[in-house]
PALUM-682243 format. One line per field, with one value per residue: residue in one letter; x, y, z of N, C-alpha, C in turn. Coordinates in nm, 3 decimals. Example, Ala and Ser with C-alpha at 12.3 -4.5 7.8 and 13.67 -1.06 7.14 Angstrom:
code <- c(A|S)
n_xx <- c(1.319|1.285)
n_yy <- c(-0.569|-0.225)
n_zz <- c(0.780|0.708)
ca_xx <- c(1.230|1.367)
ca_yy <- c(-0.450|-0.106)
ca_zz <- c(0.780|0.714)
c_xx <- c(1.320|1.290)
c_yy <- c(-0.330|0.003)
c_zz <- c(0.780|0.787)
***
This chain:
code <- c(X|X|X|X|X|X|X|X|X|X|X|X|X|X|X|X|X|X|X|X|X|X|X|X|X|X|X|X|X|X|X|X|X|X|X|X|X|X|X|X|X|X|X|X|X|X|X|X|X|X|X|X|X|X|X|X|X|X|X|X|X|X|X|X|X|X|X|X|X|X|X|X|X|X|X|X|X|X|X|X|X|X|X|X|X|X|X|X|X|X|X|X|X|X|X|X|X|X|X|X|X|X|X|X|X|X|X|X|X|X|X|X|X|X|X|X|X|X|X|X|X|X|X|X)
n_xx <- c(0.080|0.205|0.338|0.166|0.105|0.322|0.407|0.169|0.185|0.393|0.334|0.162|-0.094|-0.168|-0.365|-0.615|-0.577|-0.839|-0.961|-0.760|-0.821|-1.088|-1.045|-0.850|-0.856|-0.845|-0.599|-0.445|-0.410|-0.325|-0.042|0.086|0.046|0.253|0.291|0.161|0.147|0.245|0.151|-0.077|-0.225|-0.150|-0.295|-0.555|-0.545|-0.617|-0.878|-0.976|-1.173|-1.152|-0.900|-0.969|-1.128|-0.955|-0.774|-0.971|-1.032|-0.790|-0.739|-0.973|-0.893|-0.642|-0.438|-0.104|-0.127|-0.244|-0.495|-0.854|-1.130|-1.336|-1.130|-1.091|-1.417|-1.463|-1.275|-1.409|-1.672|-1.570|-1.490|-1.704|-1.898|-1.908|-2.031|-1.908|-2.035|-1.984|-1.783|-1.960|-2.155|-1.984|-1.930|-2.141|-2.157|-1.888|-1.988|-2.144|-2.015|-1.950|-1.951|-2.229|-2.128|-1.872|-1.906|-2.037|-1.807|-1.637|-1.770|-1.841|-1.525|-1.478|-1.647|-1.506|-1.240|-1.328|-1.449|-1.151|-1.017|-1.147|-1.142|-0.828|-0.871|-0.961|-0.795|-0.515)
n_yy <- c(-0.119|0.140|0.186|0.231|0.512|0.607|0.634|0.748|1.008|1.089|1.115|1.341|1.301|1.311|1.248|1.231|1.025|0.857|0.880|0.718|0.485|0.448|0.391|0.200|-0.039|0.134|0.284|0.071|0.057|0.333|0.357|0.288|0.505|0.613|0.687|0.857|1.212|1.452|1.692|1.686|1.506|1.644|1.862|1.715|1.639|1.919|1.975|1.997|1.992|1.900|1.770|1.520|1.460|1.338|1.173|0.963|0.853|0.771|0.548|0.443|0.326|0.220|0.375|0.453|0.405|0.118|-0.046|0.016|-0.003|0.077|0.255|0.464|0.524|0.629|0.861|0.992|1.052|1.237|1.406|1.478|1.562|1.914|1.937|1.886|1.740|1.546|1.412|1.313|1.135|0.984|0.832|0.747|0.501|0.345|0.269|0.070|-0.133|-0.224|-0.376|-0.362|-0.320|-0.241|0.009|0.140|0.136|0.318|0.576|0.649|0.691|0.875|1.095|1.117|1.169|1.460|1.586|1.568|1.778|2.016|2.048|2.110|2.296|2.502|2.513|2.679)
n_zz <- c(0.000|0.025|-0.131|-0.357|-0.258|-0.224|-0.523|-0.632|-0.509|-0.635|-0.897|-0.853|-0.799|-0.513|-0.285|-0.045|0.245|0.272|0.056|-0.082|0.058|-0.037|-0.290|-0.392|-0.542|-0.843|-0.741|-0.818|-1.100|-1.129|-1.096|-1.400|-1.499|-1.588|-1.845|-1.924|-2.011|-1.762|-1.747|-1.762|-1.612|-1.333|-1.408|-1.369|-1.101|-1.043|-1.076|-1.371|-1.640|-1.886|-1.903|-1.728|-1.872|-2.090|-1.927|-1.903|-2.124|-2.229|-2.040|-2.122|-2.342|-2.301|-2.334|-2.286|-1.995|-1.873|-1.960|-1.828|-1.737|-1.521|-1.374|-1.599|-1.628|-1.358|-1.434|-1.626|-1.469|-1.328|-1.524|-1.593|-1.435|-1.412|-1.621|-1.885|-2.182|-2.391|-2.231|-2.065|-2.236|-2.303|-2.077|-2.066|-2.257|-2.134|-1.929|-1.924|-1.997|-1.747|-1.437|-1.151|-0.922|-0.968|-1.123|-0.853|-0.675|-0.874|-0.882|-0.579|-0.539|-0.766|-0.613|-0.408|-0.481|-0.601|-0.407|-0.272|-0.475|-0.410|-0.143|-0.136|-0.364|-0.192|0.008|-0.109)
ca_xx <- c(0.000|0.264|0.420|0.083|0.085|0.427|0.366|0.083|0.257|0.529|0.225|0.139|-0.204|-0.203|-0.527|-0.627|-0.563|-0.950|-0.962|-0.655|-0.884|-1.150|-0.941|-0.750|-0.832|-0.827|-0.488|-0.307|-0.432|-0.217|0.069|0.131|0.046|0.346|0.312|0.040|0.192|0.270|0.110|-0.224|-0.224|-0.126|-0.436|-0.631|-0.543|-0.651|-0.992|-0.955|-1.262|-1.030|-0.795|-0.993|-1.167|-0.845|-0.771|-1.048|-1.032|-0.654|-0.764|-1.058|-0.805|-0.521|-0.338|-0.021|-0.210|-0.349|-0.681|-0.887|-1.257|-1.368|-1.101|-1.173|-1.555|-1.436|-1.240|-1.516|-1.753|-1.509|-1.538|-1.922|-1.940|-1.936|-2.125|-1.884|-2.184|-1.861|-1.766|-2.137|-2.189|-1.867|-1.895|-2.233|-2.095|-1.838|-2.091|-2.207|-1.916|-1.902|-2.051|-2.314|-2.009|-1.759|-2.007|-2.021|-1.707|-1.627|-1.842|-1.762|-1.402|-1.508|-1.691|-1.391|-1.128|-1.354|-1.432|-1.015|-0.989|-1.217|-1.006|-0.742|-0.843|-0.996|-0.685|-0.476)
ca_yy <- c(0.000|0.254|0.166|0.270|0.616|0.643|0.632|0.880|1.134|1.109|1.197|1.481|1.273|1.288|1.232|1.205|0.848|0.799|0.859|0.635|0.361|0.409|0.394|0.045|-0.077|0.209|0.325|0.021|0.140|0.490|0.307|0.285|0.651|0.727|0.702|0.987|1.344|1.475|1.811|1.655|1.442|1.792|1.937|1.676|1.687|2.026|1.987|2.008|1.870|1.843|1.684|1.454|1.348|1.293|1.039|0.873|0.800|0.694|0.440|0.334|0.285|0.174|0.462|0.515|0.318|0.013|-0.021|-0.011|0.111|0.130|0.441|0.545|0.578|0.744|1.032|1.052|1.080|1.391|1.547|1.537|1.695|2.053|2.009|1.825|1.651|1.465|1.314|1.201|1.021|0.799|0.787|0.606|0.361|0.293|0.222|-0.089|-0.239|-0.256|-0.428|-0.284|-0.296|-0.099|0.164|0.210|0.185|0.479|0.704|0.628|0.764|1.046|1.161|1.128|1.280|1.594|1.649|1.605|1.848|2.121|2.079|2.147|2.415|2.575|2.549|2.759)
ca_zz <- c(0.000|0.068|-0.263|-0.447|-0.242|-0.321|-0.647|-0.591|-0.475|-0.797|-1.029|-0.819|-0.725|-0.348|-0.215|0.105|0.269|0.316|-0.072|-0.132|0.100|-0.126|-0.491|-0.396|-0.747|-0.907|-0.770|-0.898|-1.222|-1.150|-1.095|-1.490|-1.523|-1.641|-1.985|-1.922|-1.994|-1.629|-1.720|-1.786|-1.440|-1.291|-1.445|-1.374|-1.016|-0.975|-1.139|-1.504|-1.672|-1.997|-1.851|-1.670|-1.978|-2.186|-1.881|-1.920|-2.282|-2.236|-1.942|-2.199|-2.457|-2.269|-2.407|-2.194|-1.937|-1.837|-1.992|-1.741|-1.743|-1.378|-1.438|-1.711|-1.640|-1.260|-1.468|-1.718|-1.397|-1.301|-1.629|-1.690|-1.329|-1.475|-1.720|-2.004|-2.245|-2.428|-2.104|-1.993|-2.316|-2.301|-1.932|-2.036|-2.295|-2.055|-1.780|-1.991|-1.988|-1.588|-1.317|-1.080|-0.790|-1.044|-1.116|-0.704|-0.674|-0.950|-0.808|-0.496|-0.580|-0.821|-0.512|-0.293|-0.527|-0.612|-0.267|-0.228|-0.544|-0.337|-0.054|-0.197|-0.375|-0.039|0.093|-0.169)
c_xx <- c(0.085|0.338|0.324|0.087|0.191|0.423|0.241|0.116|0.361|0.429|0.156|-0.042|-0.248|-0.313|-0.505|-0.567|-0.743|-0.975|-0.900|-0.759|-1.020|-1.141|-0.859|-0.735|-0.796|-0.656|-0.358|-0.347|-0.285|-0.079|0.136|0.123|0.151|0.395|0.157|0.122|0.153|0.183|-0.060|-0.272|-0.217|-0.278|-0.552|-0.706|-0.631|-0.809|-1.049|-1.041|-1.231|-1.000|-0.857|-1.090|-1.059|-0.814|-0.879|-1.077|-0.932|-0.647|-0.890|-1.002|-0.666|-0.396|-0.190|-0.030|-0.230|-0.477|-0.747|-1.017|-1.343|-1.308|-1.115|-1.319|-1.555|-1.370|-1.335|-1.619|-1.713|-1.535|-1.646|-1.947|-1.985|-1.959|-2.093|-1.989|-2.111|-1.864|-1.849|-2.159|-2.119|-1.907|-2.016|-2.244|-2.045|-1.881|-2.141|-2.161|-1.839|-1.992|-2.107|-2.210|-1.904|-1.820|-2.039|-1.941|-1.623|-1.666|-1.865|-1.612|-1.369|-1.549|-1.590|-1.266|-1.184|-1.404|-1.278|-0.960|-1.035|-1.141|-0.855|-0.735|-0.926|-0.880|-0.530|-0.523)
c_yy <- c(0.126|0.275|0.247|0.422|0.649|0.717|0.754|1.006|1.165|1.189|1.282|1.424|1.237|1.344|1.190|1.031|0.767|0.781|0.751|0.474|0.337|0.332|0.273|0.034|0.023|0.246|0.237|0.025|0.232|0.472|0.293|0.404|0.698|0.721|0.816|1.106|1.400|1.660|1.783|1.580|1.560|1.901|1.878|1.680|1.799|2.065|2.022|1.920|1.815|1.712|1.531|1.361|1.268|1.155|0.902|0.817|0.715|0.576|0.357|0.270|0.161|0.270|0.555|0.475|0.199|0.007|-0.066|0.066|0.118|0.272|0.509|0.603|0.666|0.890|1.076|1.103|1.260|1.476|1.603|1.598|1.826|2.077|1.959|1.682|1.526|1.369|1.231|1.139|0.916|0.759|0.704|0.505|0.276|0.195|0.083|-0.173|-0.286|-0.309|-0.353|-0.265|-0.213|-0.016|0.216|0.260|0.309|0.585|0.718|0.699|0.837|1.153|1.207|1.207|1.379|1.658|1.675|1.756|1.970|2.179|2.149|2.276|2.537|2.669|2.692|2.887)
c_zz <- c(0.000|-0.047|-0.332|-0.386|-0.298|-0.473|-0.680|-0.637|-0.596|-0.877|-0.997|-0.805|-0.579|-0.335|-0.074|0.133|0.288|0.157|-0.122|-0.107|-0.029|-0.291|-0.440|-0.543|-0.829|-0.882|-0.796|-1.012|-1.277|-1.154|-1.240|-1.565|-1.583|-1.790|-2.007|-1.929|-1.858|-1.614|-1.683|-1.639|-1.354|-1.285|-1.391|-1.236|-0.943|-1.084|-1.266|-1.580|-1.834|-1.985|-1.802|-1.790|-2.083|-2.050|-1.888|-2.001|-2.272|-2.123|-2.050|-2.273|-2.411|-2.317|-2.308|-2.039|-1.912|-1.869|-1.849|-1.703|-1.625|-1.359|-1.460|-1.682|-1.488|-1.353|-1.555|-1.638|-1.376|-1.392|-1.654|-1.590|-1.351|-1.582|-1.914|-2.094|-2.332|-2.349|-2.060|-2.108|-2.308|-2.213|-1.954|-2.130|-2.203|-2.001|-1.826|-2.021|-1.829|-1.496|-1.244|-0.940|-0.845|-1.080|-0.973|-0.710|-0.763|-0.894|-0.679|-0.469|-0.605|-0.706|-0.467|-0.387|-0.578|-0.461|-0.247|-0.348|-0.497|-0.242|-0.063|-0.252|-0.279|-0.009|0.032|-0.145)
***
């Protein structure tokens, strides 16, 4: 576990640890992040509904990534938040390719890292 925060923290995604508890699966996902441009993780971080859809394509894809669409359909959750109509359509392809426990768990997560993205930017 301390390996996956580790790892975290490199890609400039530190989240809380109650977040981290939630994202298990998901954050050995992040762990191959690093064939993700470091600006875009950066962005994504700090609430970038761009950004957060370009991850979610490149987790649908496997693009730089781990395919991996529990991910994918959590950053697509992040993007359609404010309103991206892009994002909410994939995010509901996606959704049909996941179990009724990986669609919790996503949004579940999305929750918890835009609440940590709030925080965050509170705290600034």
């Amino acid at each position: 576990m301390f390996y996956h925060i580790r790892l975290l923290c490199r890609h400039h995604l530190c989240f809380s640890i109650a977040c981290f508890a939630l994202l298990t699966a998901t954050c050995i996902a992040v762990d191959d992040a690093a064939g993700i441009d470091p600006e875009t993780l950066q962005a994504a971080e700090q609430g970038h509904a761009d950004a957060q859809y370009n991850l979610g394509v490149a987790y649908n894809f496997g693009n730089g990534v781990i395919k991996d669409y529990e991910t994918s359909y959590m950053h697509l959750l992040l993007a359609a938040a404010p309103g991206n109509q892009q994002a909410a359509e994939f995010g509901d392809k996606i959704e049909l390719k996941l179990t009724p426990e990986a669609i919790s768990r996503a949004q579940k997560a999305a929750s918890a890292m835009l609440e940590a993205i709030k925080a965050r930017q509170n705290a600034e």
